[in-house]
BALOBA-1460 file (C-alpha; in Angstrom, 3 decimals):
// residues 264
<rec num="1" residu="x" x="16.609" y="16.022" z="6.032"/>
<rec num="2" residu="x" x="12.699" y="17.162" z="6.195"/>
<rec num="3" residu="x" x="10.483" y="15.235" z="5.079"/>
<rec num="4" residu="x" x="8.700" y="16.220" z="2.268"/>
<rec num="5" residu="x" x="4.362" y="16.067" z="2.623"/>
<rec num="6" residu="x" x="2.898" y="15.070" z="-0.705"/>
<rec num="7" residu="x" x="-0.585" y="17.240" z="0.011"/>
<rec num="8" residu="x" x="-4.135" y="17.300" z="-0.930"/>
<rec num="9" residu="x" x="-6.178" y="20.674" z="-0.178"/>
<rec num="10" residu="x" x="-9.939" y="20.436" z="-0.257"/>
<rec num="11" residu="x" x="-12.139" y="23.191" z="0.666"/>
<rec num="12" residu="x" x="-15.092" y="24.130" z="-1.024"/>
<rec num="13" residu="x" x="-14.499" y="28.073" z="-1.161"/>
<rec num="14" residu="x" x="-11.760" y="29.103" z="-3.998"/>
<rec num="15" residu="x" x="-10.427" y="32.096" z="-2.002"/>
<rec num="16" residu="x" x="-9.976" y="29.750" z="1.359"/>
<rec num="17" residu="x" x="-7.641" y="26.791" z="-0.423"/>
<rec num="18" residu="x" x="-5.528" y="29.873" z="-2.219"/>
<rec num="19" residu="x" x="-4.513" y="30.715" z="1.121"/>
<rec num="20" residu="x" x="-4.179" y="27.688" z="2.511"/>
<rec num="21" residu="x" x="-1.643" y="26.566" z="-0.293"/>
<rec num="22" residu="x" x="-0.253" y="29.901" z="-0.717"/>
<rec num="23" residu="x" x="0.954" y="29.182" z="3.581"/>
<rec num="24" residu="x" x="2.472" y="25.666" z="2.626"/>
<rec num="25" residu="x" x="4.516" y="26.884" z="-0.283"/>
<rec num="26" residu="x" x="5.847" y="29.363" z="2.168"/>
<rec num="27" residu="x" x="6.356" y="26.955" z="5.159"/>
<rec num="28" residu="x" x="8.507" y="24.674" z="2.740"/>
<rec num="29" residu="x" x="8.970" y="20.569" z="2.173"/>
<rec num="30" residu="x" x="5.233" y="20.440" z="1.044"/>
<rec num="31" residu="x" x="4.113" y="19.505" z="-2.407"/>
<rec num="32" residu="x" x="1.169" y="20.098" z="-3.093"/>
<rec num="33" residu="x" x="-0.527" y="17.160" z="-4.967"/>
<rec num="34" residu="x" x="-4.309" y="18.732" z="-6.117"/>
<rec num="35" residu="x" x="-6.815" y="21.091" z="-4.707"/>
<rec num="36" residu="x" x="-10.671" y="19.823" z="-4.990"/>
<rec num="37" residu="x" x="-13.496" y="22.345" z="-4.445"/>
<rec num="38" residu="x" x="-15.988" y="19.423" z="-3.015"/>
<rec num="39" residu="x" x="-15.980" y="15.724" z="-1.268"/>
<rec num="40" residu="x" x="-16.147" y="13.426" z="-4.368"/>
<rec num="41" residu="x" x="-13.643" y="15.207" z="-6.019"/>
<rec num="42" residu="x" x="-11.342" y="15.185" z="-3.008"/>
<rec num="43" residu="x" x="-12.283" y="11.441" z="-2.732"/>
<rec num="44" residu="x" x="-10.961" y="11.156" z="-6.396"/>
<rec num="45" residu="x" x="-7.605" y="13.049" z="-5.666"/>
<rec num="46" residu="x" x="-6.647" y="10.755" z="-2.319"/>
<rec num="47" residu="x" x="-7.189" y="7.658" z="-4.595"/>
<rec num="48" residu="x" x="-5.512" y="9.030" z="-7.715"/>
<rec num="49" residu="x" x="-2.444" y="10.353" z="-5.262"/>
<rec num="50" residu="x" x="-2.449" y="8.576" z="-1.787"/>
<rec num="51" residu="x" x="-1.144" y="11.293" z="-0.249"/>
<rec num="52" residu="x" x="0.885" y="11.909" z="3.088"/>
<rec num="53" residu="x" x="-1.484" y="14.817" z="4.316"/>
<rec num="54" residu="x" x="-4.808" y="15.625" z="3.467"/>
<rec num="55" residu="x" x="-6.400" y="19.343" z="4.649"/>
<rec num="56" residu="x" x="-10.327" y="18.831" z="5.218"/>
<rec num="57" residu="x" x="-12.770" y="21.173" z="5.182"/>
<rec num="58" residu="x" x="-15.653" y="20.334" z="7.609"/>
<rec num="59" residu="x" x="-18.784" y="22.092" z="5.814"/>
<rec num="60" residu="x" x="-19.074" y="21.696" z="2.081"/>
<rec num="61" residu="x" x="-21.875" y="20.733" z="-0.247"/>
<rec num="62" residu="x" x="-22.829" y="17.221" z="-0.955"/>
<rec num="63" residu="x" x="-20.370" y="15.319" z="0.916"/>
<rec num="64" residu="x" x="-18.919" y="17.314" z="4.513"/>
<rec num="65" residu="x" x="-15.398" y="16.918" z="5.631"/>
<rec num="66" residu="x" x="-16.682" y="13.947" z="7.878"/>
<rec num="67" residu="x" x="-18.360" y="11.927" z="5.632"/>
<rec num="68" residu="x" x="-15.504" y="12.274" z="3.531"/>
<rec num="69" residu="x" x="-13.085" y="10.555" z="5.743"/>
<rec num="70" residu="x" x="-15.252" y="7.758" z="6.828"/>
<rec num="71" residu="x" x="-15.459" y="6.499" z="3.415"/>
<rec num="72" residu="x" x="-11.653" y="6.891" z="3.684"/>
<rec num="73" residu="x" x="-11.595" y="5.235" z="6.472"/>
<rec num="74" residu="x" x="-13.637" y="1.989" z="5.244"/>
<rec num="75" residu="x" x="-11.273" y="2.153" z="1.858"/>
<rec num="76" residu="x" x="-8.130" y="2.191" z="3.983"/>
<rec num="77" residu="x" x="-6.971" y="4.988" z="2.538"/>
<rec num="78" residu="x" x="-7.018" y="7.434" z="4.799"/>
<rec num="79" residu="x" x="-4.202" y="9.404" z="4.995"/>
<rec num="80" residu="x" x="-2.944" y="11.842" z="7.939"/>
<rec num="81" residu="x" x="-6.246" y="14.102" z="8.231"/>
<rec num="82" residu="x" x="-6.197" y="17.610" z="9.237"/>
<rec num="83" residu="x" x="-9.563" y="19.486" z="9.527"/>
<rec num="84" residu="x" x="-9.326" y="23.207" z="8.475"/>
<rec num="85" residu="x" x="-12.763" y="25.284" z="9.407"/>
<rec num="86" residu="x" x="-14.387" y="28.499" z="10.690"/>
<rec num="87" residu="x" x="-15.975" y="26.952" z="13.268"/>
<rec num="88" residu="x" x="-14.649" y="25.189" z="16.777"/>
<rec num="89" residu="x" x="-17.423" y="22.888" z="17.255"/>
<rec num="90" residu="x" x="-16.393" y="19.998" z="15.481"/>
<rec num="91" residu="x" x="-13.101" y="19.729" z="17.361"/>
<rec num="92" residu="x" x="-14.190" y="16.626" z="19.303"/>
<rec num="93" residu="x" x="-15.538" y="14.958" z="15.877"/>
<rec num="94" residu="x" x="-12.179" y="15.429" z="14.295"/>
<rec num="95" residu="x" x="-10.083" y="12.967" z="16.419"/>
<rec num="96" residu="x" x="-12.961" y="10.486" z="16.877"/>
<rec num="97" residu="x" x="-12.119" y="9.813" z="13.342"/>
<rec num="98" residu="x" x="-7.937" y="10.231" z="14.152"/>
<rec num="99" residu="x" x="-7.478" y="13.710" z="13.015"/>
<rec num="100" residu="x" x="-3.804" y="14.760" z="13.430"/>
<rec num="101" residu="x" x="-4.797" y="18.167" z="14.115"/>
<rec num="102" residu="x" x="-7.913" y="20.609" z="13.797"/>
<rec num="103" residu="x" x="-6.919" y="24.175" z="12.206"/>
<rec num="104" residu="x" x="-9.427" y="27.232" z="12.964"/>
<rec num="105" residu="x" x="-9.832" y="29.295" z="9.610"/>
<rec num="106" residu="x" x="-7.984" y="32.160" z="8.924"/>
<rec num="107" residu="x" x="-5.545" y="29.396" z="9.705"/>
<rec num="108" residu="x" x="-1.911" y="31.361" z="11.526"/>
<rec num="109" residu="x" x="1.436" y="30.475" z="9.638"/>
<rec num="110" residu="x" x="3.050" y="29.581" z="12.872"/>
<rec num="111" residu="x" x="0.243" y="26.906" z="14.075"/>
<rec num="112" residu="x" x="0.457" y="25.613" z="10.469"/>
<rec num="113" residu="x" x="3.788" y="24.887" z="10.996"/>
<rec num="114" residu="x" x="3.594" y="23.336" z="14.538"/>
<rec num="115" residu="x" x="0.575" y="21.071" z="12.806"/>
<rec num="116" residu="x" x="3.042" y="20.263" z="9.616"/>
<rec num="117" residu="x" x="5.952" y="19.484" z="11.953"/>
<rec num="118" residu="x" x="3.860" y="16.456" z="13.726"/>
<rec num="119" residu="x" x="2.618" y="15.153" z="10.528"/>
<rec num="120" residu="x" x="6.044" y="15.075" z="9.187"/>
<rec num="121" residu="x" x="7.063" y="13.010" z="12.448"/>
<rec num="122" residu="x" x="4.487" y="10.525" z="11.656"/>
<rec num="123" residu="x" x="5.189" y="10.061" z="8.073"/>
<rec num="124" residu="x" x="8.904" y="9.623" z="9.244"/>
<rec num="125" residu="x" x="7.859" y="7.224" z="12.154"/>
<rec num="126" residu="x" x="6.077" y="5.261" z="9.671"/>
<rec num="127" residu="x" x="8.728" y="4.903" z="6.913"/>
<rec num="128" residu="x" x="11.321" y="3.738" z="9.696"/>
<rec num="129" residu="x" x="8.684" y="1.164" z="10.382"/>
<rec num="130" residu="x" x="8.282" y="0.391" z="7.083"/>
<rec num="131" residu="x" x="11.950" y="0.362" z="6.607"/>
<rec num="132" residu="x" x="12.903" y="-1.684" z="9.568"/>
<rec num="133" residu="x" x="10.442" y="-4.610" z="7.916"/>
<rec num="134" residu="x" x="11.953" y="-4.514" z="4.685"/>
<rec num="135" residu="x" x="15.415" y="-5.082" z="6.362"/>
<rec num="136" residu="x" x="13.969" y="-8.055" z="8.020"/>
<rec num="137" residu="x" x="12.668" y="-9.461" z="4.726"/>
<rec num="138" residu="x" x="15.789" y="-9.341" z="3.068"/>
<rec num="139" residu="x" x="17.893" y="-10.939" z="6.094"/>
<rec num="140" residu="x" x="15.466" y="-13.574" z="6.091"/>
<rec num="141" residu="x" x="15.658" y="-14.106" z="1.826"/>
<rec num="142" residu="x" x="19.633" y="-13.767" z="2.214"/>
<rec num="143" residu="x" x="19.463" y="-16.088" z="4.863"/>
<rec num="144" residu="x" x="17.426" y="-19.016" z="2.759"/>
<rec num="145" residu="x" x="19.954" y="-17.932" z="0.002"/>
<rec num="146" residu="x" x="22.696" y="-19.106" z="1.694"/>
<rec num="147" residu="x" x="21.238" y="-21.787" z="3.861"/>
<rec num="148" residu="x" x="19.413" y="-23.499" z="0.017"/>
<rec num="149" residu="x" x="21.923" y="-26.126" z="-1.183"/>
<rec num="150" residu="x" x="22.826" y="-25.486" z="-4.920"/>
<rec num="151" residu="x" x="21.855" y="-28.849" z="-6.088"/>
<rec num="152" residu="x" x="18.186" y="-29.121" z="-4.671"/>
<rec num="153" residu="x" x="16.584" y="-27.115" z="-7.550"/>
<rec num="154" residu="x" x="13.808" y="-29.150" z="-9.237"/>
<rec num="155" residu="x" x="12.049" y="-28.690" z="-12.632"/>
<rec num="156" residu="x" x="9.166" y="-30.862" z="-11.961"/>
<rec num="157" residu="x" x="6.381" y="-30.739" z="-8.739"/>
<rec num="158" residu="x" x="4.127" y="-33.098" z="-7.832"/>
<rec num="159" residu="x" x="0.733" y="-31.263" z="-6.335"/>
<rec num="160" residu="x" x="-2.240" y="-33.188" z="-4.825"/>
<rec num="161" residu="x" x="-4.935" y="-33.110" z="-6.665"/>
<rec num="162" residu="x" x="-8.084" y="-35.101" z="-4.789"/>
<rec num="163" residu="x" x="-7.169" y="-38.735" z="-4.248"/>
<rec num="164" residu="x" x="-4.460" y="-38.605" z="-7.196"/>
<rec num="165" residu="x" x="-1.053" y="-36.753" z="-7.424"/>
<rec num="166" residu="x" x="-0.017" y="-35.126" z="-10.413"/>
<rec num="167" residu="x" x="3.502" y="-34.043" z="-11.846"/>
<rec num="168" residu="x" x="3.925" y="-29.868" z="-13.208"/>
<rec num="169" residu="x" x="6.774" y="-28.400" z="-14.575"/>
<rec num="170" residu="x" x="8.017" y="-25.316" z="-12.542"/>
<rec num="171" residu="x" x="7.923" y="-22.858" z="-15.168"/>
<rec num="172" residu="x" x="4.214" y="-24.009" z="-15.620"/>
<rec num="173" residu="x" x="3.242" y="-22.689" z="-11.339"/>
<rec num="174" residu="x" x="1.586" y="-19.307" z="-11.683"/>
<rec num="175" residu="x" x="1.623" y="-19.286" z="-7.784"/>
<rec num="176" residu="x" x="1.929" y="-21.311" z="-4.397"/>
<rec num="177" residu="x" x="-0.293" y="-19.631" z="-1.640"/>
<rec num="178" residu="x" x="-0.309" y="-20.180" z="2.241"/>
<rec num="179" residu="x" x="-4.322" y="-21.895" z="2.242"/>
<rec num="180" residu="x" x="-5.362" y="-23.245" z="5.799"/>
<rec num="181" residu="x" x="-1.694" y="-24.043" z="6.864"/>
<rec num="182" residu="x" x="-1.325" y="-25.992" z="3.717"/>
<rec num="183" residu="x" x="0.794" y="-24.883" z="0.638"/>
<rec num="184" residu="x" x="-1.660" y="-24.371" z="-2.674"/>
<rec num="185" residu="x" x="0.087" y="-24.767" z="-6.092"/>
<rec num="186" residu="x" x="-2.160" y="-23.602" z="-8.914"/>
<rec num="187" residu="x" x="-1.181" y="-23.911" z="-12.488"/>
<rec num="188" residu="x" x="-3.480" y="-23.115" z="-15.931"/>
<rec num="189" residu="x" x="-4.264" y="-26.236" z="-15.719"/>
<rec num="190" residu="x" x="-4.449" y="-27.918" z="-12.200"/>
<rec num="191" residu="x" x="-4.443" y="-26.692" z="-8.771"/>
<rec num="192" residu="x" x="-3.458" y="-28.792" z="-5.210"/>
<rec num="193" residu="x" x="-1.651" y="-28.816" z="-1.912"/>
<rec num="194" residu="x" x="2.276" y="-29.508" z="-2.070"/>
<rec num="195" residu="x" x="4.226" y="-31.693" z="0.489"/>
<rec num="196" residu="x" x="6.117" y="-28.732" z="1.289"/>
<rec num="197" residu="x" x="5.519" y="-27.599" z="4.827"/>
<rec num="198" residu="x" x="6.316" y="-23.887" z="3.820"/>
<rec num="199" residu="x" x="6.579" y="-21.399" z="1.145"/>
<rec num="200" residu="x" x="10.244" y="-20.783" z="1.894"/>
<rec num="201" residu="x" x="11.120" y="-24.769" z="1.493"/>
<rec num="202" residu="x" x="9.058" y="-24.433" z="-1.627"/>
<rec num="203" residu="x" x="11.002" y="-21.450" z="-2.942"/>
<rec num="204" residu="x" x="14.596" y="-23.051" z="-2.397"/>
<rec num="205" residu="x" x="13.041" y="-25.441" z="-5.173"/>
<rec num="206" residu="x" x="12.486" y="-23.166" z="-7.608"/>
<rec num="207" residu="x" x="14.620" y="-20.508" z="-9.678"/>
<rec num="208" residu="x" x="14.844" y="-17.372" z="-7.147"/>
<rec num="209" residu="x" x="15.001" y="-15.233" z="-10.347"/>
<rec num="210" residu="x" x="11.413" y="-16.368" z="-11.759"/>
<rec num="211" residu="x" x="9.654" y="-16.913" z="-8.558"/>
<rec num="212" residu="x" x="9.124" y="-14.111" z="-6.075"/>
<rec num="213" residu="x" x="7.680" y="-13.974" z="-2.395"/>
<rec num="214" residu="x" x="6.044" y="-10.887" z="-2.764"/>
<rec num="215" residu="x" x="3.938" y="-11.109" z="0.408"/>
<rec num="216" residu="x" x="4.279" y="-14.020" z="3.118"/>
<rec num="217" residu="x" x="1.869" y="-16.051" z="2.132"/>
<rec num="218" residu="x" x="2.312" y="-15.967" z="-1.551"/>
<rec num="219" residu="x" x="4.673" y="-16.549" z="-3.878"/>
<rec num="220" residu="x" x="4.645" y="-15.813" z="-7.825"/>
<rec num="221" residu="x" x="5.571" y="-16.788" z="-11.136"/>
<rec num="222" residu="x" x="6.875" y="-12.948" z="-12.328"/>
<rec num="223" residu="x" x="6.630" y="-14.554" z="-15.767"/>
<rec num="224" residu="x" x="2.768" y="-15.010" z="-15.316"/>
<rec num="225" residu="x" x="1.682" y="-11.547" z="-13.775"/>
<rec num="226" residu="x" x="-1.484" y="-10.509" z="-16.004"/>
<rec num="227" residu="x" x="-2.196" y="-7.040" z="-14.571"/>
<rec num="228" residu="x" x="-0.892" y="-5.051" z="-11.684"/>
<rec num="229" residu="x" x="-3.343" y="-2.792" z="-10.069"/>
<rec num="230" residu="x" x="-2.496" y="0.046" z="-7.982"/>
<rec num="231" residu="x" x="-3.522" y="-0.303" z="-4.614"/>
<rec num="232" residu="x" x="-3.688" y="1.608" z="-1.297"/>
<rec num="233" residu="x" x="-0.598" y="3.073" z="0.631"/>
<rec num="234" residu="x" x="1.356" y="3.142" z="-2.584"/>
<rec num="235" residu="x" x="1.129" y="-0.519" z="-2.713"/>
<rec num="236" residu="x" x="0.224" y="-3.038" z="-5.706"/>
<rec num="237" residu="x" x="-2.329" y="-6.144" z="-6.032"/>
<rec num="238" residu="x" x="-1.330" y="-8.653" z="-9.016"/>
<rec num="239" residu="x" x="-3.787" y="-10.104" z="-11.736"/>
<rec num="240" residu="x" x="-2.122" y="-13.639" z="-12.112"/>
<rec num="241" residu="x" x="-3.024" y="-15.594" z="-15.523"/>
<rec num="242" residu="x" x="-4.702" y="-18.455" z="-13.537"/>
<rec num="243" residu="x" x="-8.212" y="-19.377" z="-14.911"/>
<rec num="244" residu="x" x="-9.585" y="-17.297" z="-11.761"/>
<rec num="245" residu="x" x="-7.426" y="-14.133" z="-12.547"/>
<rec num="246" residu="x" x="-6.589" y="-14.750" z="-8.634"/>
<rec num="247" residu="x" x="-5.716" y="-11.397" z="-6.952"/>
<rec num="248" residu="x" x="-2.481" y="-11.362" z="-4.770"/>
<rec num="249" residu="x" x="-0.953" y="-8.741" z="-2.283"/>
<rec num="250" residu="x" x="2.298" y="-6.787" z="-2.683"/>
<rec num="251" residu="x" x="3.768" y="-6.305" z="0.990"/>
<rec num="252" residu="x" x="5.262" y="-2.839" z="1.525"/>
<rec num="253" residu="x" x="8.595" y="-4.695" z="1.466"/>
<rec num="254" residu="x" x="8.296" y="-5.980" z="-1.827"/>
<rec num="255" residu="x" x="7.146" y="-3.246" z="-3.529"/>
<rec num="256" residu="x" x="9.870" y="-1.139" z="-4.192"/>
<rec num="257" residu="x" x="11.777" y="-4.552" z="-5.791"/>
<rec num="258" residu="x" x="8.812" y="-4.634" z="-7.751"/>
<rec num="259" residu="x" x="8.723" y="-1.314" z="-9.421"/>
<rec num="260" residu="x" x="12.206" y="-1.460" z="-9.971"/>
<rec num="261" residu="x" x="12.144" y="-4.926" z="-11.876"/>
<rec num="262" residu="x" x="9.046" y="-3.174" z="-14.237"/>
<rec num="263" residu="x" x="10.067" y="0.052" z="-14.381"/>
<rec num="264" residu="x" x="7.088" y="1.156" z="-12.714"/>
């Protein structure tokens, strides 16, 4: 099956992007996400979207094609770039900041396709990738599954707290983090290192259906997620109700569970 490009067009001249997306409808598998007439919008659309392909125009007003995908660049969000333009000049530019391809305007159906055909193997290498580590993940969570004996599942946690050690209830942990090779516990109302050596002895303490590892160095209380903020690459950063709101990472892996648990 083709993969299907999820596509952002953005050239400043009205008559140049109807083309352009008039010769992706007809080369097929490519939806086209938004069209933006100038850099800030176009900057607006790839944040809004992520998309897997974004078609660049080099000279606009205000912000050019190459200022526009620095910024990507330094946002991480910079998705497979492919410069269209009337002029062959800025063909060495283009791949300094890893252009897939460079497209000479009025851009030919059949180098279109060659251009979409290597995106669409990069898009597909990548999901593998991605694939191939969420696989891993859940071998390794099935694994702990089985390995955690049934009995070992504790309601209380004592935390270190300066010189002192202090007892919290499990259902009061917001989230355990990875901190310096040490594990941090923080609650509402306390936060200190556990005697656990690692997250995943921690976890087979604790009820696998209230507290998630969504990245590998964090684990949550899904119970205590205050916000979840899209993020780049389709992925998702969560507001925890801790007193300092403390921002955690969704790994690729863990974000699919995610949406499906809230429907997102």
């Amino acid at each position: 099956m083709s993969v299907r490009l999820r596509t952002i067009v953005v050239d400043d001249e009205q008559l140049a992007r109807d083309e352009l997306c008039f010769l992706l409808e007809q080369a097929g598998d490519v939806e086209i996400l938004g069209q933006a007439s100038n850099g800030v919008d176009g900057l607006r659309l790839v944040g809004e979207h992520q998309p897997d392909l974004l078609l660049l125009d080099v000279q606009m007003p205000g912000l050019n094609g190459f200022e526009v995908a620095h910024r990507l660049m330094d946002a991480s969000l910079l998705p497979n770039l492919v410069f269209v333009t009337a002029y062959d000049q800025y063909a060495l530019d283009a791949f300094k900041v890893n252009a897939v391809d460079y497209l000479l305007k009025p851009v030919d159906a059949t180098r279109l396709d060659a251009t979409l055909e290597r995106v669409r193997r990069r898009v597909d290498a990548d999901m593998r990738a991605r694939d191939a580590v969420g696989r891993e993940e859940l071998e390794r969570m099935l694994r702990a599954v089985a390995e955690r004996p049934r009995e070992t599942r504790t309601d209380q946690l004592a935390i270190r707290v300066g010189e002192r050690f202090m007892l919290v209830a499990a259902e009061e942990i917001v989230h355990a983090s990875v901190v310096d090779e040490a594990i941090v516990v923080v609650t509402n109302g306390a936060s200190g290192t556990s005697n656990y050596r690692t997250l995943d002895e921690l976890s087979a303490r604790l009820d696998p259906a209230v507290f998630w590892r969504v990245h590998r160095s964090h684990l949550v209380n899904i119970t205590k997620i205050k916000e979840i903020v899209p993020w780049f690459s389709r992925n998702y950063i969560l507001k925890m109700r801790d007193p300092k709101e403390t921002e955690i990472p969704v790994s690729r892996s863990q974000t699919r569970r995610l949406r499906e648990y809230l429907k997102l």
